[in-house]
C-alpha positions as CSV (number, residue, x, y, z in Angstrom):
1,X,17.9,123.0,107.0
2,X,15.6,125.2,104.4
3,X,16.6,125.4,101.2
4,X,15.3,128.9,99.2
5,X,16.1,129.4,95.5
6,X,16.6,132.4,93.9
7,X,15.7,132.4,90.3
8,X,17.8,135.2,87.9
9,X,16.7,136.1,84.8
10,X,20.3,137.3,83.5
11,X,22.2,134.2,84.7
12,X,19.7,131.9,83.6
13,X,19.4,133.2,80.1
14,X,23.4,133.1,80.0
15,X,23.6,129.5,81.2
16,X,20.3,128.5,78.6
17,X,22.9,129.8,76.0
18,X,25.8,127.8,77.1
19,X,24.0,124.9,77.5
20,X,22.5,124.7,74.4
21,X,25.3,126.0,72.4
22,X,27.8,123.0,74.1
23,X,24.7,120.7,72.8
24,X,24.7,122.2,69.2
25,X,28.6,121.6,69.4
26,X,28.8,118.1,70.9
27,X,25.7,117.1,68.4
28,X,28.2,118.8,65.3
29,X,30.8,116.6,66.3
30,X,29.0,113.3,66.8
31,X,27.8,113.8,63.6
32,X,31.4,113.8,62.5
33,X,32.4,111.2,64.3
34,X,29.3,109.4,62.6
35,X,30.7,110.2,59.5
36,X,34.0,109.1,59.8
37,X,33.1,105.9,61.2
38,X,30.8,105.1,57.9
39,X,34.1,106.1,55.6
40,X,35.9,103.7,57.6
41,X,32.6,100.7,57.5
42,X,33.1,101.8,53.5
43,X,36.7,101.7,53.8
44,X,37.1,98.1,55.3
45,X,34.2,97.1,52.8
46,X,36.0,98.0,49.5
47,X,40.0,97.5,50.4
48,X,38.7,93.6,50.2
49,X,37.4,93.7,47.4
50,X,39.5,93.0,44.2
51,X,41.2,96.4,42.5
52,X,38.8,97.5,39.5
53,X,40.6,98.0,35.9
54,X,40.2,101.6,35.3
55,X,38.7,102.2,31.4
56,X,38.2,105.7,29.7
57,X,34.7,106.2,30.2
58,X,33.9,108.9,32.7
59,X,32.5,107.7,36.1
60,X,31.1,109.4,38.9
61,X,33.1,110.1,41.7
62,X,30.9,108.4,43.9
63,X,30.7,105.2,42.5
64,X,35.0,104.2,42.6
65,X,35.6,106.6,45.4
66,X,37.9,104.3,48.4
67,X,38.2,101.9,45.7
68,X,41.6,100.1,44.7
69,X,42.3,100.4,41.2
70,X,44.4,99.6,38.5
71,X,45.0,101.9,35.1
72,X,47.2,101.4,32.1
73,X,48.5,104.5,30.4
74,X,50.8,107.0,30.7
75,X,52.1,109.9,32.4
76,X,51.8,113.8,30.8
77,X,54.9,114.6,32.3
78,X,54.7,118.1,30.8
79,X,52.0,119.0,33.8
80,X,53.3,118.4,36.9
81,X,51.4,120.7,40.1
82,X,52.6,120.6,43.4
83,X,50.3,120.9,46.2
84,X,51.5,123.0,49.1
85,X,51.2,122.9,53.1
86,X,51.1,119.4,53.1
87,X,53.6,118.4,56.1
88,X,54.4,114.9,56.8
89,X,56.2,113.8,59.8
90,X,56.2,117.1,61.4
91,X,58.1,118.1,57.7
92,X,56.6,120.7,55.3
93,X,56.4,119.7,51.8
94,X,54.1,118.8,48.8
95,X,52.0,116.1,47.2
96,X,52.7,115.6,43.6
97,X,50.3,115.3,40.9
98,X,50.5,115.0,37.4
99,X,47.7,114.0,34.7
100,X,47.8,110.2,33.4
101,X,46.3,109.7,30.0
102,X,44.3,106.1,30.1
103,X,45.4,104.0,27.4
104,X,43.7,103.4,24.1
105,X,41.5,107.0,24.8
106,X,41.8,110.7,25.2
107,X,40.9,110.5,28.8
108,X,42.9,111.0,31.5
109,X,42.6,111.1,35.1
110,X,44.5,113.0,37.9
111,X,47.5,111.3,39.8
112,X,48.5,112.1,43.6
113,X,51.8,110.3,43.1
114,X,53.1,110.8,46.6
115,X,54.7,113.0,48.7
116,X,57.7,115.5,48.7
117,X,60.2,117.4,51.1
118,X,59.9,120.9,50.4
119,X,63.8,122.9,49.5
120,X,65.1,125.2,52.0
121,X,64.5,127.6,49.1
122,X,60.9,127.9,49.3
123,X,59.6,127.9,46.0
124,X,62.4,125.5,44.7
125,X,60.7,122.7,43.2
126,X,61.8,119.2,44.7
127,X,63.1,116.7,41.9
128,X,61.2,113.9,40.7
129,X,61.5,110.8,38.6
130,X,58.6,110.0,36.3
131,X,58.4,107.0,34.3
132,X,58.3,107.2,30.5
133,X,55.6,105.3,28.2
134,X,52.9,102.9,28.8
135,X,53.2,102.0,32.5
136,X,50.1,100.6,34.8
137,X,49.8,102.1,38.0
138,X,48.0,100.9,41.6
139,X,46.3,103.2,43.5
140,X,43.0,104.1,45.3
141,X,40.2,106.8,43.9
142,X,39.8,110.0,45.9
143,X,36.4,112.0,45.2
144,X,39.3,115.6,46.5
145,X,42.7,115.9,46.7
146,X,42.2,117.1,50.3
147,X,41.9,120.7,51.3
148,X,43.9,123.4,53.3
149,X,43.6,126.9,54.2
150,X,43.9,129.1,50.9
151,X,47.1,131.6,51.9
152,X,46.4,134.7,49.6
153,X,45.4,134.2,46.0
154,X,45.8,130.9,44.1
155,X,48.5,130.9,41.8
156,X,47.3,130.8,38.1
157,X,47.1,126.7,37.0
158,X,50.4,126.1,34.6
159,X,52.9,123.3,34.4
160,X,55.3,123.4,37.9
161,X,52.4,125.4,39.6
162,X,52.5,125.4,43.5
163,X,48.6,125.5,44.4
164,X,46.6,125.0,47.6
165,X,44.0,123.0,46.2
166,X,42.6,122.1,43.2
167,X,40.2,119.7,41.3
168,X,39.6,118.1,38.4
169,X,36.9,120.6,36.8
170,X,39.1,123.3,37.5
171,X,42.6,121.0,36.5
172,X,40.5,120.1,33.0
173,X,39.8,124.1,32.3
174,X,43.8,125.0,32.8
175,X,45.3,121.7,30.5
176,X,42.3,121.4,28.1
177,X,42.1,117.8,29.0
178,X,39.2,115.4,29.6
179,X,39.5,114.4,32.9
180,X,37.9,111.8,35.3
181,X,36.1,113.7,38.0
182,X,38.2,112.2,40.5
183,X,41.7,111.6,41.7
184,X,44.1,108.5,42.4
185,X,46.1,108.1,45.4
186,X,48.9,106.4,43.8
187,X,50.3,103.2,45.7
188,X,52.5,100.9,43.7
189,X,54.1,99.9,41.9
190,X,57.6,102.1,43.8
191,X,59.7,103.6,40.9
192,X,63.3,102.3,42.4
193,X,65.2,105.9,43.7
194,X,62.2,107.6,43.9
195,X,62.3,110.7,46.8
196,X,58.1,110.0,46.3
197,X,56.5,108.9,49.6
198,X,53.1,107.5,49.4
199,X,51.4,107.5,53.1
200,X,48.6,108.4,52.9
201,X,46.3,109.8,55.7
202,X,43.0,107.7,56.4
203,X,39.9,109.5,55.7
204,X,38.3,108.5,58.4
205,X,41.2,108.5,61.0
206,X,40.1,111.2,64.1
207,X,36.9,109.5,65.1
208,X,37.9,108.9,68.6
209,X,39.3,112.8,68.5
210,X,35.4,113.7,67.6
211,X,34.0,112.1,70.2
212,X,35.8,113.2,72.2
213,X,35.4,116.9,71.6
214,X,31.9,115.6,71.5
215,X,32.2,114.4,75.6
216,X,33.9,118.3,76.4
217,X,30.8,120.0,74.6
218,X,28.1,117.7,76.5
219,X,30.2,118.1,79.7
220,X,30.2,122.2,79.1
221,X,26.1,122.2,78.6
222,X,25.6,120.6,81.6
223,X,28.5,122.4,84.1
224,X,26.6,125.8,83.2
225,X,23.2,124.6,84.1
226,X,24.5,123.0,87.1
227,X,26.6,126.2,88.3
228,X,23.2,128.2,87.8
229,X,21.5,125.8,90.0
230,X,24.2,125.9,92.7
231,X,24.5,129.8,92.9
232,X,20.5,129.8,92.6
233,X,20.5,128.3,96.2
234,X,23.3,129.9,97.7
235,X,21.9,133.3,96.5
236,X,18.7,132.0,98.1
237,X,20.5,130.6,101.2
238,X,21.8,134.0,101.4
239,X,18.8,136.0,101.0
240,X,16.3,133.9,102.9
241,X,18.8,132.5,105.7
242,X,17.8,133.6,109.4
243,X,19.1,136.7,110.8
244,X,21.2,137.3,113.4
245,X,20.5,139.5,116.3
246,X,23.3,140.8,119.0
């Protein structure tokens, strides 16, 4: 049996596209995948070690972020924000922060105390306990509070604001306090009644998800070039075949 291939400019050029743009994708999401899996290597690294005293002066995000920690202070409970489109559970609702001056100083730092069921009344705020004079608080430091898709135009930063997303440079501006550049994930100690839920989602959960994606992109790139090939010799099967006579 011969075997004839036809070469096409158009289809190759269309299947050289594919092909390289499922390697671009797979390649974008190994590298996630890559990066997820060093949060979680940094992760593992720093829940063992023991939580760090958290003092006044200001420290890089970088060098507390994932790390437990302990601070002594107390709550402005004058400047509550609620973060919005933050569902747990499959239920819409909001993560509540609040500023928490550090003890002994004028510096504070930003809590994420935990998690809220938003009202059937949207805008309704949900109520809250929040615990009055010097109290020390567990939690581990976040370089961002997280981010979600901006819906219209961010609401102006006052006390009982509902915002998208927010950080500390911009949280500092709006209360005129000095604030750590990072955030706390709040984690103990529970304040007994409390509607606060603190679960909080893994940085670096969604590896497996990546890669994945990562296979689907790689298996893409290479089912274009092969179904070039494969028309390329039937189109030349076709063209070059023997002809029949009556």
């Amino acid at each position: 049996m011969r075997f004839a291939f036809h070469f096409r400019p158009i289809p190759f050029i269309a299947a050289l596209a594919l092909a390289l743009l499922g390697i671009a994708l797979g390649n974008w999401q190994q590298g996630r995948a890559a990066h997820k899996q060093a949060v979680q290597e940094q992760l593992t690294a720093r829940a063992a070690e023991p939580p760090v005293a958290l003092g006044p002066a200001i420290t890089p995000a970088g060098a507390l972020e994932y790390r437990r920690v302990t601070v002594t202070g107390e709550f402005v409970a004058g400047w509550p924000l609620f973060l919005a489109n933050r569902p747990m559970a499959g239920r819409p609702g909001y993560v509540l922060m609040m500023p928490f001056r550090i003890a002994g100083s004028n510096t504070h730092v930003l809590v994420l105390r935990g998690w809220l069921p938003r009202q059937a009344e949207y805008g309704k705020l949900p109520a809250f306990a929040t615990p009055s004079g010097t109290v020390t608080i567990e939690g581990t430091v976040a370089a961002s509070a997280g981010h979600v898709m901006d819906l219209g135009e961010a609401a102006a930063l006052a006390p009982n604001a509902i915002v998208q997303n927010i950080d500390p440079a911009a949280a500092g501006k709006a209360t005129g306090l000095a604030l750590q550049p990072f955030f706390v994930q709040q984690t103990g100690p529970e304040v007994p009644g409390s509607a606060l839920l603190r679960v909080w989602p893994s940085p670096s959960s969604g590896i497996d998800k990546h890669r994945g994606y990562a296979f689907q992109w790689y298996a893409l790139a290479a089912m274009a070039i092969l179904f070039f090939v494969i028309t390329g010799f039937r189109s030349g099967s076709r063209k070059h075949g023997p002809s029949k006579s009556n």
